[in-house]
C-alpha positions in Angstrom: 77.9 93.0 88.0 76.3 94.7 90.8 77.1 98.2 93.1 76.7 97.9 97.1 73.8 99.5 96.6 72.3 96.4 94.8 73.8 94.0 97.2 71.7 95.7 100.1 68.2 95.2 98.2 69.3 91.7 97.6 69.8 90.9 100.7 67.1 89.7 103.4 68.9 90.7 106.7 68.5 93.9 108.5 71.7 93.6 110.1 73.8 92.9 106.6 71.8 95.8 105.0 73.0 97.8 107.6 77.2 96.8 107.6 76.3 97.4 103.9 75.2 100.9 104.5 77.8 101.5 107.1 80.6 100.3 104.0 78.7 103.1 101.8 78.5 105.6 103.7 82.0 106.2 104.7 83.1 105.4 101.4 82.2 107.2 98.1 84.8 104.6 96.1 82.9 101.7 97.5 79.5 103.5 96.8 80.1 104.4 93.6 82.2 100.8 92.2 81.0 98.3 90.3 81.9 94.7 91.2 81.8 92.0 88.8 80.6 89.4 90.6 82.5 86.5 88.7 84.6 84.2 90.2 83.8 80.9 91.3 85.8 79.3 93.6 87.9 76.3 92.6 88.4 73.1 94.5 88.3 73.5 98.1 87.9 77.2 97.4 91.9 77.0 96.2 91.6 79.2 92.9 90.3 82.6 93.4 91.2 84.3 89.9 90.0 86.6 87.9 91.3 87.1 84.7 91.0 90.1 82.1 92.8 92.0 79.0 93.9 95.2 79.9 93.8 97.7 76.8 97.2 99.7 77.0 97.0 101.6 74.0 93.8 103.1 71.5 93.0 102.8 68.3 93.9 105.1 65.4 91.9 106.0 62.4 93.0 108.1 59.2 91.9 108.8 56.0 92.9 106.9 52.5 93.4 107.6 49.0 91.2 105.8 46.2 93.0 102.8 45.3 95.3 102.4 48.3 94.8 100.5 51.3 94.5 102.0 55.1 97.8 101.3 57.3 97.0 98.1 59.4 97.1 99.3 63.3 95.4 97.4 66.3 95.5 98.2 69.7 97.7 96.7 72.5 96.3 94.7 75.3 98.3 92.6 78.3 97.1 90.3 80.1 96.3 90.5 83.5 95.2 88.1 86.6 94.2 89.4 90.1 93.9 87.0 93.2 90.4 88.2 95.2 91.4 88.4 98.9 89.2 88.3 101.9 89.8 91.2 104.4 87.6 92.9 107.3 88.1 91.9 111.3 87.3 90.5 114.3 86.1 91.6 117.6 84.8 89.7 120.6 82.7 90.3 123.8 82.3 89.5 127.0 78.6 87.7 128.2 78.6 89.8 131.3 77.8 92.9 128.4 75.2 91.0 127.5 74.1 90.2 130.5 74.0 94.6 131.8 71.8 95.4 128.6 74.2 97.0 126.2 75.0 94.3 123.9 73.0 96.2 121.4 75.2 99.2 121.3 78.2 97.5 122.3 77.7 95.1 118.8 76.6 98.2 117.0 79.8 100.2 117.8 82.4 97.2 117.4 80.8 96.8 113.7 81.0 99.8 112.9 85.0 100.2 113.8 85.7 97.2 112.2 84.0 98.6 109.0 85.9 101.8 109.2 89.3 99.8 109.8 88.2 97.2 106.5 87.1 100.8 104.6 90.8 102.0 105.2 92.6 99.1 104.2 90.5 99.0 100.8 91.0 102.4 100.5 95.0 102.0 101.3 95.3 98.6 98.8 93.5 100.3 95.9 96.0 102.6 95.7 99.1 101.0 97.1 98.3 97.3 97.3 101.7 95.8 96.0 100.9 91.3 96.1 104.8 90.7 95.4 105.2 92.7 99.2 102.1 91.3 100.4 100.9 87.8 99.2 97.9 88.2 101.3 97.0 91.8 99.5 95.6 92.8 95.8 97.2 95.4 93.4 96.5 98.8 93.4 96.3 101.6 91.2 100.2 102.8 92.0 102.0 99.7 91.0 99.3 99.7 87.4 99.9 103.1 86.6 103.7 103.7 87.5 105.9 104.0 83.9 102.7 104.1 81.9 101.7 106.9 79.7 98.6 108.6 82.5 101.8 109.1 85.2 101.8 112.4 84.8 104.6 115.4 85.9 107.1 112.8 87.6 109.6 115.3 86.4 108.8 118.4 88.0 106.7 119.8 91.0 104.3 122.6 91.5 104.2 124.6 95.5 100.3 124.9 96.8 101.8 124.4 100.0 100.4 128.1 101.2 98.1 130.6 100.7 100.8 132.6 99.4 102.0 129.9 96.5 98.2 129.3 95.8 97.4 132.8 94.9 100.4 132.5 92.8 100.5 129.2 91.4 96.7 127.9 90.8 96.4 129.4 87.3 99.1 127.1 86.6 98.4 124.2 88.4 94.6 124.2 86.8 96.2 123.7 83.4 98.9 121.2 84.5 95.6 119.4 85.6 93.7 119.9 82.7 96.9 118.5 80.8 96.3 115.9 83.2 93.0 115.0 83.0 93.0 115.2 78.8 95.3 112.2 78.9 92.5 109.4 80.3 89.8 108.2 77.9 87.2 110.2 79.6 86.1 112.2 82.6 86.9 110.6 86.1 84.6 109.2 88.7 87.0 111.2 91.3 90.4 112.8 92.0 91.6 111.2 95.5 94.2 112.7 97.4 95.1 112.8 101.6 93.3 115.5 103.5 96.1 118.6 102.7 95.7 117.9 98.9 92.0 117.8 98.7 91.9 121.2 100.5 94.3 122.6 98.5 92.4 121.6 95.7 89.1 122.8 96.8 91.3 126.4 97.6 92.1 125.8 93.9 88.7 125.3 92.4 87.4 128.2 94.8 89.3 130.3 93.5 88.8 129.8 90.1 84.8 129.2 90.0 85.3 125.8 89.8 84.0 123.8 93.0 80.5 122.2 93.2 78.7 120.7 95.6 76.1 118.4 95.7 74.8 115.7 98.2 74.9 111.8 98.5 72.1 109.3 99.0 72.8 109.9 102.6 72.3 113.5 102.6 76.5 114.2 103.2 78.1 117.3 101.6 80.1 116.0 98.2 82.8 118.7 97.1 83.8 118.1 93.2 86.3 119.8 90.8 84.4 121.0 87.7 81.6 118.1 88.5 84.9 115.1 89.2 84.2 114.4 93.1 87.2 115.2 95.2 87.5 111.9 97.1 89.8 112.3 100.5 91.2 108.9 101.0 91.8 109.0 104.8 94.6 107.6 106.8 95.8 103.8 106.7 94.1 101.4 109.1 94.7 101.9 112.5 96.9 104.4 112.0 97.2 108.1 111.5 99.1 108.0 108.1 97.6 109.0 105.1 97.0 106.6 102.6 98.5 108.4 99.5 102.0 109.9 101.6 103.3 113.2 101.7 107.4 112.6 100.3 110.4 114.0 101.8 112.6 112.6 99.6 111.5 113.1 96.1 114.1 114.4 93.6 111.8 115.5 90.7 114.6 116.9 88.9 116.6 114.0 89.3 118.9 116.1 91.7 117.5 118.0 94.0 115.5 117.2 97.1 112.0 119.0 97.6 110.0 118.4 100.6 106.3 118.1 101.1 105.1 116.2 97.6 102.4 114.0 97.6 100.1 112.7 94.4 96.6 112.6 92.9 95.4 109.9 91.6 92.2 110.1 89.1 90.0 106.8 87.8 87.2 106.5 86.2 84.8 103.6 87.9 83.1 101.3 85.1 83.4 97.6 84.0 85.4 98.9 81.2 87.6 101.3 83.3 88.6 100.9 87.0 86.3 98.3 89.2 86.0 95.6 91.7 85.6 92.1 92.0 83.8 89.5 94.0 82.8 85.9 94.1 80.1 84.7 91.9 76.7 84.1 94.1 77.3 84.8 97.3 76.9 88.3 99.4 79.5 91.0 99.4 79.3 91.2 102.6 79.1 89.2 105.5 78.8 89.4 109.2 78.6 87.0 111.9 77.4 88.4 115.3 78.5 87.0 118.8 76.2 83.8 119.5 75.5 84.2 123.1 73.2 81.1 123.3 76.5 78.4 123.7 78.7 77.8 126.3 81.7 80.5 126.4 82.4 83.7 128.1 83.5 85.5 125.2 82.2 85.2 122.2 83.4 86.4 118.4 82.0 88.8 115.8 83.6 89.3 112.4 82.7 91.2 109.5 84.4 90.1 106.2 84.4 91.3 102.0 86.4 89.1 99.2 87.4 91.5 97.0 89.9 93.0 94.7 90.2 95.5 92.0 90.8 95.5 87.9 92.0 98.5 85.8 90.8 97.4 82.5 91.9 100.3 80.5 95.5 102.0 81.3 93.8 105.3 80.4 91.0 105.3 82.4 93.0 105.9 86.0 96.3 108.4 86.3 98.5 110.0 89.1 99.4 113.5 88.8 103.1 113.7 90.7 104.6 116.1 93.0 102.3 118.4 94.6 103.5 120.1 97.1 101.3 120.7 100.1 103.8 121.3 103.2 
């Protein structure tokens, strides 16, 4: 298994180690995951599976009487096989840019977009990644969690969607997330949400003593509910919508309509928890720069990860329901 920040000491390039920071950086998921580096590619590269038991329920334990036996219980487990996917982007450039001195900067700012857009689509397919909708996508954490016991208040909905309804409400929604929280198998990496949940949130914790900061390896600001890190996931690639959606259709009650919901999801990040996968030996992430030394005006740049995700424990990731921000 290794983290990103593994990946970048292993490799020898300045220009990968730098993609590799520029994936990091913008991403405290992708910081903070664990890949297991395991698959190995089949025959022509045709099988790329990876194959684990998901623990669904935990074990019990009791106490006996002298001359009896204890009451045979084992713990549930599914199994589960996720196809790793490549994903990342393009871009091309013109020789006459290299030709007026800024290919440098023109590479440099091309790279980094197209690891912002390959940050938002893992960001979006963690959480909403659906293979039955798109063949060429992984699962997320939304189609795992949905029905199981961590999917938390489908039934009902709690207003933070002002100032007013915070003042009123946080007490409340604290221990509706407390409730929440006591149902995984241990404390959470992070609590992700779009931008209007995670500053309600933070209005929350604020109010209550509760938000902490701290800073990453790259000197940025991280806000954190009681120590979890409050994780805005952003908007989809190139787009302005939020990954995680804010509902106007929701019927929590199973009749009425309420506007403005949206959801927070929660997942702890360990090989025995929530993480991420890759292909045995090779980097986890790769660039290839235009080659202006061949014939051609315009010339191609990509930057590429293989990659998909593995909840190995039901309990370790949840969604809190119907939050209303708006």
């Amino acid at each position: 298994m290794i983290t990103l920040a593994q990946a970048k000491l292993n490799t020898q390039d300045a220009i990968q180690a730098g993609v590799i920071d520029e994936f990091r950086k913008s991403s405290f998921i992708l910081d903070n995951m664990t890949f297991d580096d395991a698959v190995s590619p089949g025959t022509n590269g045709a099988t790329l599976t990876y194959g684990y038991t998901r623990l669904i329920t935990q074990p019990t334990a009791a106490f006996r009487a002298i001359n009896s036996e204890y009451s045979p219980q084992e713990v549930t487990k599914d199994r589960y096989t996720v196809e790793l996917k490549p994903f990342g982007g393009s871009f091309q450039i013109d020789r006459i840019v290299a030709n007026t001195g800024g290919l440098v900067d023109e590479v440099n700012l091309q790279v980094q977009q197209k690891v912002k857009a390959a940050r938002a689509l893992f960001h979006d397919t963690i959480i909403n990644g659906d293979s039955a909708v798109d063949a060429n996508s992984f699962d997320g954490l939304n189609k795992a969690i949905t029905g199981s016991s961590t999917e938390f208040n489908s039934g009902a909905y709690i207003d933070l969607s002002t100032s007013t309804t915070v003042d009123t409400n946080y007490k409340a929604f604290l221990d509706l997330l407390d409730e929440f929280l006591s149902n995984l198998d241990g404390v959470p990496t992070f609590l992700g949400g779009n931008s209007k949940l995670i500053t309600k949130i933070k209005s929350v914790a604020r109010r209550a003593g509760y938000l902490t900061q701290s800073e990453d390896a790259f000197g940025k600001k991280v806000n954190a509910y009681d120590g979890i890190v409050l994780v805005d996931l952003g908007a989809k690639a190139g787009s302005n919508d939020p990954v995680i959606s804010i509902m106007d259709t929701r019927k929590p009650n199973g009749t009425d309509i309420v506007t403005g919901l949206t959801d927070l999801y929660a997942a702890r990040l360990a090989l025995d928890g929530f993480h991420a996968v890759s292909l045995a030996n090779q980097d986890l992430v790769k660039i290839w720069l235009p080659d202006f030394a061949t014939s051609g005006a315009v010339k191609n740049g990509e930057v590429e990860m293989v990659a998909a995700v593995a909840l190995k424990a039901t309990k370790s990731s949840g969604v809190m329901r119907n939050i209303k921000v708006v």
